[in-house]
MIBA-197753 format. One line per field, with one value per atom (N, C-alpha, C): atom name; z, x, y. Coordinates in steps of 0.05 Angstrom, whole numbers, m for minus. Example, Ala and Ser with C-alpha at 12.3 -4.5 7.8 and 13.67 -1.06 7.14 Angstrom:
BEGIN
atom = c(N|CA|C|N|CA|C)
Z = c(156|156|156|142|143|157)
X = c(264|246|264|257|273|258)
Y = c(m114|m90|m66|m45|m21|1)
***
This chain:
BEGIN
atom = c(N|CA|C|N|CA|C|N|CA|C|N|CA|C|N|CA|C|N|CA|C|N|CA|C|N|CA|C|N|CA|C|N|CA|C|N|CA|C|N|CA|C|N|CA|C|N|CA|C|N|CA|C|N|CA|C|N|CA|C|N|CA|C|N|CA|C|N|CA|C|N|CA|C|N|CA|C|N|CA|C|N|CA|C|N|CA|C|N|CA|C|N|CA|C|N|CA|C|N|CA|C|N|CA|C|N|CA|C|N|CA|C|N|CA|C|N|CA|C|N|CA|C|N|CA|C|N|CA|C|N|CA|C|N|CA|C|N|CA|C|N|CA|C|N|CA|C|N|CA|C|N|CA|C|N|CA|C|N|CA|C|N|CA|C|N|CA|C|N|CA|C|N|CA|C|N|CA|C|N|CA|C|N|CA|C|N|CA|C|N|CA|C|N|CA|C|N|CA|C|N|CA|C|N|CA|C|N|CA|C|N|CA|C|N|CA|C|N|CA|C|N|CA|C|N|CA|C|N|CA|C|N|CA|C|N|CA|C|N|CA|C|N|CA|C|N|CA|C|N|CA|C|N|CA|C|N|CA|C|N|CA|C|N|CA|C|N|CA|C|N|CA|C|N|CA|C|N|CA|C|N|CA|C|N|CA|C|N|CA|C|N|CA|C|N|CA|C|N|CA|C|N|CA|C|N|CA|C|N|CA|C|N|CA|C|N|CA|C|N|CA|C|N|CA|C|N|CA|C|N|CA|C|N|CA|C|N|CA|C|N|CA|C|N|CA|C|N|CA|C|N|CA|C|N|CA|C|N|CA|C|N|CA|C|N|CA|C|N|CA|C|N|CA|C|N|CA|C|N|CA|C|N|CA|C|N|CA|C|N|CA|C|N|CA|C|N|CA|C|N|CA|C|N|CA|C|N|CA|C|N|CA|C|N|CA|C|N|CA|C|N|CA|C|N|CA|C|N|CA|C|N|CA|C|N|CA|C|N|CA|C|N|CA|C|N|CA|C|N|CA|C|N|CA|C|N|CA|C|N|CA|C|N|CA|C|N|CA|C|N|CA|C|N|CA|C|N|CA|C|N|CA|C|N|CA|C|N|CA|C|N|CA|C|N|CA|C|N|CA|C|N|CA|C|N|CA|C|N|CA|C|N|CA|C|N|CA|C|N|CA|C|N|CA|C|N|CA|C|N|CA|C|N|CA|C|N|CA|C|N|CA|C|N|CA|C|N|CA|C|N|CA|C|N|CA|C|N|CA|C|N|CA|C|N|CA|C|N|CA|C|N|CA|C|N|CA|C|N|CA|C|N|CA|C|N|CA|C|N|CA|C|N|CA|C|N|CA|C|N|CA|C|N|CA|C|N|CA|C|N|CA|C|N|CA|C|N|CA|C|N|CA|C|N|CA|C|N|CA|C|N|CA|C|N|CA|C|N|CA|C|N|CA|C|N|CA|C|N|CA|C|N|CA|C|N|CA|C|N|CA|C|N|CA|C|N|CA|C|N|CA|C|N|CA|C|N|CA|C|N|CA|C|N|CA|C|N|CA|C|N|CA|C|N|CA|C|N|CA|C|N|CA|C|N|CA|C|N|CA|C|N|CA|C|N|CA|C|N|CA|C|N|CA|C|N|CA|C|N|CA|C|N|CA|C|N|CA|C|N|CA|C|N|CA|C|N|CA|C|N|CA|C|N|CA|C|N|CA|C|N|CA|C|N|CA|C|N|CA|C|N|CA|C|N|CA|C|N|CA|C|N|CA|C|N|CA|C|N|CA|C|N|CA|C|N|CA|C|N|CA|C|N|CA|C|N|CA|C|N|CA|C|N|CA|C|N|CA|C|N|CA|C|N|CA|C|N|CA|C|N|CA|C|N|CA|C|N|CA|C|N|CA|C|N|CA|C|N|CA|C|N|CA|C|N|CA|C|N|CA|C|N|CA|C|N|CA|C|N|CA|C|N|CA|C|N|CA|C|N|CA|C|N|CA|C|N|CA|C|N|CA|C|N|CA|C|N|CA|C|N|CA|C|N|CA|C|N|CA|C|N|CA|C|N|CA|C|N|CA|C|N|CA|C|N|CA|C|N|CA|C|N|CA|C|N|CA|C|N|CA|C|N|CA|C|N|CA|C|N|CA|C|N|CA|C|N|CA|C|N|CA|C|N|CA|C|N|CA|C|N|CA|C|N|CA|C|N|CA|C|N|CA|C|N|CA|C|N|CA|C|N|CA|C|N|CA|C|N|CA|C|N|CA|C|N|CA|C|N|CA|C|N|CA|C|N|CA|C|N|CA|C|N|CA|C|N|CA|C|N|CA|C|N|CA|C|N|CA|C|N|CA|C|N|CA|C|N|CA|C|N|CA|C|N|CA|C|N|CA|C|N|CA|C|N|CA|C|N|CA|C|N|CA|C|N|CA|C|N|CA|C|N|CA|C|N|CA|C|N|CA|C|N|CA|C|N|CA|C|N|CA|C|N|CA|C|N|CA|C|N|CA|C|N|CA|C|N|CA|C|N|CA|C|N|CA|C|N|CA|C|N|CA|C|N|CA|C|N|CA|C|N|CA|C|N|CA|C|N|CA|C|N|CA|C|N|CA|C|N|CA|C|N|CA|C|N|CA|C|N|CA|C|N|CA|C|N|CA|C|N|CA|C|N|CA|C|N|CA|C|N|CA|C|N|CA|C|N|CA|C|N|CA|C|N|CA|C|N|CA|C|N|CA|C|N|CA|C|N|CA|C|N|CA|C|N|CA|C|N|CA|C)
Z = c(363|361|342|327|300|314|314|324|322|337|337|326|306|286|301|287|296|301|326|324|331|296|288|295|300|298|286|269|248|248|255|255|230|222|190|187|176|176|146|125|100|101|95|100|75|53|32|41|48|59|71|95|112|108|79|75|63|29|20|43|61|84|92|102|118|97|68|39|42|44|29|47|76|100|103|98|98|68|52|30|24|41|33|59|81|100|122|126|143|178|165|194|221|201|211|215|244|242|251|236|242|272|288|312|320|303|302|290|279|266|280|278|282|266|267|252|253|284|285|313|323|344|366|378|395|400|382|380|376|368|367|390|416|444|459|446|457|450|426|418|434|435|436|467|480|513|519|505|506|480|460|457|450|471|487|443|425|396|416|389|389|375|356|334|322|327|320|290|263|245|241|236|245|210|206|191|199|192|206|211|180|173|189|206|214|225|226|244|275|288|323|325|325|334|318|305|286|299|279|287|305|304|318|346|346|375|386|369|386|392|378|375|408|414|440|464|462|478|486|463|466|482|474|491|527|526|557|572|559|562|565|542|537|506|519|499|473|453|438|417|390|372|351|340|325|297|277|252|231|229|217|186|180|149|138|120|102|81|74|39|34|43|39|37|61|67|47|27|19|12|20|11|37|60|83|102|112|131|160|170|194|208|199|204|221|207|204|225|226|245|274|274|303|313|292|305|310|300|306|323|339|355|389|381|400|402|389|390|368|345|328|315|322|307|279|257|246|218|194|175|153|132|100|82|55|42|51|48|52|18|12|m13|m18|m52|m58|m56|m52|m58|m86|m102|m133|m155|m139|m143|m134|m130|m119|m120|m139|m144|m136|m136|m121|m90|m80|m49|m38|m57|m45|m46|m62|m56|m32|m44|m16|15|14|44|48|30|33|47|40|47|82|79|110|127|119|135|147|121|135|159|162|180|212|196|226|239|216|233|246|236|245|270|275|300|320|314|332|346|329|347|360|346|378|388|384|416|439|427|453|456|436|442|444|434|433|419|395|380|384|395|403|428|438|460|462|451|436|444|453|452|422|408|377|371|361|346|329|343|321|297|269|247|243|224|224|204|191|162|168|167|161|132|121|91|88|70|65|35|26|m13|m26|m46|m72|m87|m76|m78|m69|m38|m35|m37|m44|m48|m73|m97|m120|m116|m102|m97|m99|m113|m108|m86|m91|m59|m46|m64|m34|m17|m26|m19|6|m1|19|38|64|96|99|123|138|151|166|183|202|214|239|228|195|179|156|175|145|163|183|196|222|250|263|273|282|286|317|326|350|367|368|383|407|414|436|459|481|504|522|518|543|524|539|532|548|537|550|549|575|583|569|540|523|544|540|551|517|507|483|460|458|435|459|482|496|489|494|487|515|529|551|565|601|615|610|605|603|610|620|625|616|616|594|620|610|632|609|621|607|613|614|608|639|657|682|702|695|712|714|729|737|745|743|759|749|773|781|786|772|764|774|782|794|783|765|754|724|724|706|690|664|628|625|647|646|629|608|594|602|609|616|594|585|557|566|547|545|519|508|485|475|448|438|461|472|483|466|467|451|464|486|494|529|527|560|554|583|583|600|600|604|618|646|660|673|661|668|690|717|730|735|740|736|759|768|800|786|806|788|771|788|771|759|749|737|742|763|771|787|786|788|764|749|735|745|733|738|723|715|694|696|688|688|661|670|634|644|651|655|633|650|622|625|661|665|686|678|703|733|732|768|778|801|810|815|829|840|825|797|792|789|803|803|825|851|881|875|866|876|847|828|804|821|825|833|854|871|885|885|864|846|826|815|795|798|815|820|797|781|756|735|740|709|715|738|746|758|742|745|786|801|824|843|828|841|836|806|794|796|805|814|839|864|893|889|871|873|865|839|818|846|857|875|900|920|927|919|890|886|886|881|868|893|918|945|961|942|955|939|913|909|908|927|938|924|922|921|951|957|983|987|961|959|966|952|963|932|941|911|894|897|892|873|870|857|836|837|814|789|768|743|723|715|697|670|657|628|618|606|599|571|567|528|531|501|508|510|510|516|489|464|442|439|418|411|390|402|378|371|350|335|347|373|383|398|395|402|391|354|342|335|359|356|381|393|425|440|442|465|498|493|521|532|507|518|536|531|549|554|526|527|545|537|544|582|589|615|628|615|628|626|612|624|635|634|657|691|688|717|723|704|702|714|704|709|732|739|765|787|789|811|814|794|798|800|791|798|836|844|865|882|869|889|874|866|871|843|837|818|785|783|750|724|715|687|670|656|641|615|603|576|567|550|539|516|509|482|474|479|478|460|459|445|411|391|363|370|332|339|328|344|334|360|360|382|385|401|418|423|427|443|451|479|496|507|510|530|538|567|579|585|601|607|634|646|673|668|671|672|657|645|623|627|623|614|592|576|553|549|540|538|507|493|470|464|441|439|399|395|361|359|343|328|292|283|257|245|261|236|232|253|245|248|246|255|280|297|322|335|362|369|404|413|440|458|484|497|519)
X = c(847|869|862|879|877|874|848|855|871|883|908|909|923|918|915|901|892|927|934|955|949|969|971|993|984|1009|1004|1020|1021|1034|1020|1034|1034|1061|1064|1082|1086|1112|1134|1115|1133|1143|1162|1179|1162|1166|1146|1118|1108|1071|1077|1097|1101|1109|1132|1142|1115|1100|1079|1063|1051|1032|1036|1065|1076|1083|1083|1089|1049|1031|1012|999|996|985|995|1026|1041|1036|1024|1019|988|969|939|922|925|922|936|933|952|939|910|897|902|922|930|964|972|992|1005|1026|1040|1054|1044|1068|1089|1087|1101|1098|1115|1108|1121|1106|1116|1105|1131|1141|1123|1113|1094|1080|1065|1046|1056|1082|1086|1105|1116|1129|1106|1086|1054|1058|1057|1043|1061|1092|1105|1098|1108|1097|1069|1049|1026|1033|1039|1042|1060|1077|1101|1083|1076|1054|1036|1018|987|975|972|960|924|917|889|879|890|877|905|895|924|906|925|929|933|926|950|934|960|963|944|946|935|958|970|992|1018|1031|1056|1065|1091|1110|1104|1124|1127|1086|1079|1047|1035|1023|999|971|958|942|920|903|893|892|915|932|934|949|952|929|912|886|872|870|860|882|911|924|923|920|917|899|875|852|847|868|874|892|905|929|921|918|909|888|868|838|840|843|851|834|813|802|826|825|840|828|834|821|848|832|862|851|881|875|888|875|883|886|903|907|892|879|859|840|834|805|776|776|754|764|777|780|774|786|780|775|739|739|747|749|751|773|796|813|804|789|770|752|735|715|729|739|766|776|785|794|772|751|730|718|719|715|733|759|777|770|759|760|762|768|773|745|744|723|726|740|729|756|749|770|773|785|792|812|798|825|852|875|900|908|912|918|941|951|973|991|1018|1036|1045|1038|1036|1033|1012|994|988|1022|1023|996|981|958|934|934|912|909|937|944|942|951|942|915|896|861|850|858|858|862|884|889|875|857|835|811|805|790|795|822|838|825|835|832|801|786|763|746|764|756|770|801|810|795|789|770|740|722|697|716|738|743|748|760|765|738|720|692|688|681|673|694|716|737|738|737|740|716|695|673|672|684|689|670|662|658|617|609|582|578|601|592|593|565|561|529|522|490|482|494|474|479|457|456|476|491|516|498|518|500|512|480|463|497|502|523|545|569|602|599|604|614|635|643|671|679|700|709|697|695|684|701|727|738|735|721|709|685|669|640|636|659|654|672|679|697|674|680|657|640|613|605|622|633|650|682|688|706|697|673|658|662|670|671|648|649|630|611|601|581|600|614|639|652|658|675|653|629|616|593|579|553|554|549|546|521|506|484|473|483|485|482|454|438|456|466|478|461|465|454|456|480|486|511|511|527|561|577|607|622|638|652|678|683|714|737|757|773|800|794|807|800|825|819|817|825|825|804|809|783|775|738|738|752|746|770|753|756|743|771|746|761|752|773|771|769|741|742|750|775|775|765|778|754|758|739|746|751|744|753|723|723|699|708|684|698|671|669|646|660|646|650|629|640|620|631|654|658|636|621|605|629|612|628|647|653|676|660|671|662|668|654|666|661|675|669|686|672|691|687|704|715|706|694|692|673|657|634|629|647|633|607|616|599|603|615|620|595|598|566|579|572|572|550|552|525|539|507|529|498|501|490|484|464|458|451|462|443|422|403|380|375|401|409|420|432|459|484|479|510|531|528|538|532|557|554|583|564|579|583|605|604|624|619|634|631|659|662|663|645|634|648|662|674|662|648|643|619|595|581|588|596|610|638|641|665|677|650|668|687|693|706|736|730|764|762|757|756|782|803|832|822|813|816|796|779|751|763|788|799|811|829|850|831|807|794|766|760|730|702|714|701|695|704|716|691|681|654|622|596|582|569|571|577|587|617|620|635|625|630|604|581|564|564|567|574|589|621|643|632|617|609|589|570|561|574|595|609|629|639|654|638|607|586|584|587|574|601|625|643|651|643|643|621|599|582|550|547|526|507|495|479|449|436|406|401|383|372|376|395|393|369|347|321|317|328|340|344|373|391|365|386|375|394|386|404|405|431|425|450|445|461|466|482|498|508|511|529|519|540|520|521|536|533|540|539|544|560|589|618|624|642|657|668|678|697|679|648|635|610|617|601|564|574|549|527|541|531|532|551|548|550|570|572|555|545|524|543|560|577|565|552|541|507|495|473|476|490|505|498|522|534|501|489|467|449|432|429|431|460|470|467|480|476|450|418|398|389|389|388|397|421|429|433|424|412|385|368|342|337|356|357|357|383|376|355|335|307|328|345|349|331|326|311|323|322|336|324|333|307|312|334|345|362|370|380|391|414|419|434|422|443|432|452|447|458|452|461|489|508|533|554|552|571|577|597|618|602|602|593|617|614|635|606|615|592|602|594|600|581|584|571|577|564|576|564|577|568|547|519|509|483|481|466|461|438|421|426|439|441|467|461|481|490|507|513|528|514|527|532|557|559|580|580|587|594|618|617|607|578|563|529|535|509|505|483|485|486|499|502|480|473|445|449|429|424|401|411|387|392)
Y = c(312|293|271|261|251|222|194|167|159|143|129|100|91|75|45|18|m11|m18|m30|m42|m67|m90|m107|m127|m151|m168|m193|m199|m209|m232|m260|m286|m294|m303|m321|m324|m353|m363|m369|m350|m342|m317|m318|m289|m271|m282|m271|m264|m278|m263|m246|m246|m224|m195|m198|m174|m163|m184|m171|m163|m163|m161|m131|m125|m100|m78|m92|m59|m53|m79|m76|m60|m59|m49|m17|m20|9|24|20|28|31|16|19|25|28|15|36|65|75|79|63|70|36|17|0|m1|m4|m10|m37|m48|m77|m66|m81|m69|m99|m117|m140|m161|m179|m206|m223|m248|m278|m297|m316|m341|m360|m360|m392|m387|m400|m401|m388|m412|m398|m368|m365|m340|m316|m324|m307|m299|m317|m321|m298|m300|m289|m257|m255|m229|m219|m222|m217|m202|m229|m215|m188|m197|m172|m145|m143|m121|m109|m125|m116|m111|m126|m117|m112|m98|m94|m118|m124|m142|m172|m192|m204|m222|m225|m243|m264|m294|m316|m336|m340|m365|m388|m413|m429|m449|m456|m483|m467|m471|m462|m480|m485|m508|m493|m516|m510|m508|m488|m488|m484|m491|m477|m458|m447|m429|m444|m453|m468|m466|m473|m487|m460|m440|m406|m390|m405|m382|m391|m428|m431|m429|m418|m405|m376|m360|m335|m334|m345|m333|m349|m366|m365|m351|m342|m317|m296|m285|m254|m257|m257|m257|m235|m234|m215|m224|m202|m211|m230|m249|m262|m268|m260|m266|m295|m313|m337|m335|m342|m340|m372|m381|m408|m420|m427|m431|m446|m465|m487|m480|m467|m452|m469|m452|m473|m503|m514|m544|m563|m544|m556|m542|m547|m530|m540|m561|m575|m554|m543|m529|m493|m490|m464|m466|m490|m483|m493|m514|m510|m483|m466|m441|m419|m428|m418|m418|m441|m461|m445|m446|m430|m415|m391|m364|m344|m351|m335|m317|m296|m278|m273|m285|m281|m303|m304|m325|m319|m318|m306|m331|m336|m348|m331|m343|m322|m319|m295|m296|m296|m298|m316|m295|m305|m284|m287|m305|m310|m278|m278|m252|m227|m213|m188|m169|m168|m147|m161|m184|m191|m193|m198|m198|m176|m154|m128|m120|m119|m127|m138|m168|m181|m166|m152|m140|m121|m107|m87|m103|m122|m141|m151|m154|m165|m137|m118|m87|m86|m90|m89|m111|m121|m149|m137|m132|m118|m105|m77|m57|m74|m88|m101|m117|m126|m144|m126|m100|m80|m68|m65|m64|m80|m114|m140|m136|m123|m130|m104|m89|m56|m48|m52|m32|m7|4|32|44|37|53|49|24|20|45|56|69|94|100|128|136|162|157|164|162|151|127|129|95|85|69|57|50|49|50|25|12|m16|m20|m14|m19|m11|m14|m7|m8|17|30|20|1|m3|7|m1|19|5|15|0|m17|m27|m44|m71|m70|m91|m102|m84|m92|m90|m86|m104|m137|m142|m164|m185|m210|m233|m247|m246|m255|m282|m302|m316|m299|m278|m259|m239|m230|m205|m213|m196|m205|m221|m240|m250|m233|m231|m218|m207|m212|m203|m189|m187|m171|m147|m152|m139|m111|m112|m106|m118|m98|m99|m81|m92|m87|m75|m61|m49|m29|m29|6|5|32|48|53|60|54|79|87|108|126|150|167|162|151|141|162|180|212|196|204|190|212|204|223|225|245|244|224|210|184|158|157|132|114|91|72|74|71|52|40|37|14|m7|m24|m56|m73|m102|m120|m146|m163|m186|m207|m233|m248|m272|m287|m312|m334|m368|m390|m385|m399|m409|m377|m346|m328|m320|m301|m278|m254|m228|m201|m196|m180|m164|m136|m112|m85|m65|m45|m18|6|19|35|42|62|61|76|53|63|38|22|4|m21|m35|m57|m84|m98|m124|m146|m164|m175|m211|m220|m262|m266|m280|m289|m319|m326|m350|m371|m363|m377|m400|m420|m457|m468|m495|m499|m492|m471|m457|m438|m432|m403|m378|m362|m338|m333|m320|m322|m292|m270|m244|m235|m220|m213|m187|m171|m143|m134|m117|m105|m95|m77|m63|m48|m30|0|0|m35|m39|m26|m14|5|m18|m41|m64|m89|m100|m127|m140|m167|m191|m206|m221|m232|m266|m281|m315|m329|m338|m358|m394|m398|m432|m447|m467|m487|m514|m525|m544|m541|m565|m561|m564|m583|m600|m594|m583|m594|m616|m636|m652|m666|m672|m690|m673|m655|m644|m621|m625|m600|m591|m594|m583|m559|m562|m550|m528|m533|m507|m494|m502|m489|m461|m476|m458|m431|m443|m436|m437|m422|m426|m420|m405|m404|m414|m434|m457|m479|m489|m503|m487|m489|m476|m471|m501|m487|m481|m476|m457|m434|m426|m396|m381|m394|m377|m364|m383|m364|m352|m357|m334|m307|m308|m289|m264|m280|m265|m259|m273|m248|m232|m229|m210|m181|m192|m166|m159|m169|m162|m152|m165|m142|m118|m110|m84|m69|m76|m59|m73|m95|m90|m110|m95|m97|m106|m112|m122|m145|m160|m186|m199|m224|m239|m234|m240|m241|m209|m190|m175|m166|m193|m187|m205|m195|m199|m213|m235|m252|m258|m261|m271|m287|m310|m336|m330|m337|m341|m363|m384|m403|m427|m440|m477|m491|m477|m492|m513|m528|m559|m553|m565|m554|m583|m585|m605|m619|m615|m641|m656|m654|m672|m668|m692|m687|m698|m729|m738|m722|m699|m696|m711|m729|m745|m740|m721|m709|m691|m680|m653|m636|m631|m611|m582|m575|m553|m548|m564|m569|m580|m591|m599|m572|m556|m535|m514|m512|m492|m505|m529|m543|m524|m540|m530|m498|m480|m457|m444|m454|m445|m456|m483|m490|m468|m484|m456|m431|m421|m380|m390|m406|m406|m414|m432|m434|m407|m398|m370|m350|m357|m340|m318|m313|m295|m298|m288|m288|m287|m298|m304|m287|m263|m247|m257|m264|m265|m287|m313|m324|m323|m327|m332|m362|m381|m403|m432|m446|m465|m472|m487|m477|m487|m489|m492|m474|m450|m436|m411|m413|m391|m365|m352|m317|m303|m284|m270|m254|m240|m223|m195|m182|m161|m149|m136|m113|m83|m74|m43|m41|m29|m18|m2|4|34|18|m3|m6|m42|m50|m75|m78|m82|m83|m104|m134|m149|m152|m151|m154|m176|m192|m218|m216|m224|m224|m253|m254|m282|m281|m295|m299|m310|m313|m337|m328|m307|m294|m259|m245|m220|m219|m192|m188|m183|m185|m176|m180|m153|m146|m155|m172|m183|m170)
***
């Protein structure tokens, strides 16, 4: 059975980018499909929910919402790889690293519609970013018992393109030894599940992926039974409850304690039965982002703090870290396998 093509949705609010966008994709590009456009942020939000994209596009400058703003909705909504594009781009990055900041895996000048023949280049360039976001987002293609290869081959169209053009690292190399042999059923991807800011779920179906989006200065504190035939996983936004019990109520995940007890009995209600002392731990996360540039808050640093405290309390062991620095994660796991994978647009991907 022949794969079934990246489906695209396509926020932008010139009717011109949009038509060039959907000749240049349907003309270069058949392993991508547009399965929708929108005007502006929130009409993104709408689209998106209503159909489930693999990979969404977004402007940045748009009336009603700008990208920005959609990119840190989406990913409280429905977590989806998001690549933003900017006419500014190199003039101003403040715009860029905010949505970077939200969540966006990955960024590109937007090219002109001035320049039909270069916009179409350009979108060869776009394609290959889709495809590298379609990996950090499904995992599909890491889940192989051969060794995913160190390089993505892309045409020789883009890799004569100038080095400030060439994908980023999120658009260029993924670096990602395979672990276990995953039973595909046809072309299906993996079942995985998406934990957003403030959620948790703990998993016992082996092959199933559990993954979180744009790790700023939140952490990710993912838990391993022995055999790993149990994980756990939490997206920390804040160390403390107390300055908000009604919020940790509603949201027990969103404060470090108390998305840790939750995180452990969801694991103890889908079967895991050992002695904390056990489990096996590993943190991402905790960076130091832009909206708090002198560090004053230490939000990030706060939040793992607390994080290691209380798994150290419960005697659990921390085997692995990846945290700190200022720049966004995205993480995932797999049932069956120790093997945490963390990649980012600002650096190579890599397994702790």
């Amino acid at each position: 059975m022949p794969t079934p093509p990246i489906r695209l949705l396509l926020v932008e609010d010139s009717e011109v980018a949009r038509k060039l966008f959907l000749s240049s994709f349907a003309d270069l590009e058949p392993s991508i499909e547009v399965v929708g456009t929108a005007t502006h942020g929130q009409d993104g939000i709408d689209k998106a929910l209503m159909l489930q994209p693999d990979v969404i596009v977004t402007d940045i400058d748009m009336p009603v919402m700008n990208g920005v703003e959609f990119v840190r909705r989406i990913m409280l909504l429905k977590p989806t790889p998001v690549i933003v594009l900017s006419s500014w781009a190199h003039d101003d990055k403040s715009a860029m690293d905010q949505a970077k900041e939200a969540g966006a895996v990955d960024y590109m000048l937007k090219p002109s519609v001035l320049h039909p023949q270069g916009f179409r280049k350009a979108v060869q360039l776009l394609a290959a970013k889709i495809r590298a976001a379609v990996h950090l987002g499904s995992t599909e293609e890491c889940l192989n018992l051969q060794a995913y290869p160190t390089t993505t081959r892309f045409p020789e169209t883009i890799l004569a393109l100038p080095p400030e053009q060439k994908p980023t690292i999120s658009g260029c190399a993924v670096e990602i030894q395979a672990v276990y042999q995953h039973e595909r059923c046809g072309n299906k991807r993996p079942p995985e599940i998406v934990v957003g800011i403030g959620e948790y779920a703990a998993l016992n179906e082996h092959g199933t992926v559990i993954k979180t989006f744009a790790l700023g200065s939140c952490v990710a504190l993912v838990l391993y039974s022995p055999q790993a035939d149990i994980v756990g996983m939490a997206h920390i936004a804040l160390a403390s409850s107390r300055a908000n019990p009604e919020k940790a109520c509603m949201l027990p995940g969103y404060f470090a304690d108390t998305a840790v007890p939750a995180l452990i009995d969801q694991m103890r209600g889908v079967g895991y039965q050992c002695s904390l002392a056990q489990l096996h731990a590993k943190v991402v996360g905790g960076a130091k982002t832009s909206a708090d540039v002198e560090n004053h808050f230490k939000i990030g640093e706060r939040n793992l703090a607390a994080v290691r405290s209380i798994v150290q309390s419960l005697h659990i062991n921390i085997i692995a870290e990846d945290v700190g620095d200022a720049y966004s994660r995205t993480v995932y796991a797999c049932v069956g396998s120790h093997a945490l994978y963390v990649v980012s647009p600002q650096r190579a991907a890599m397994t702790i």
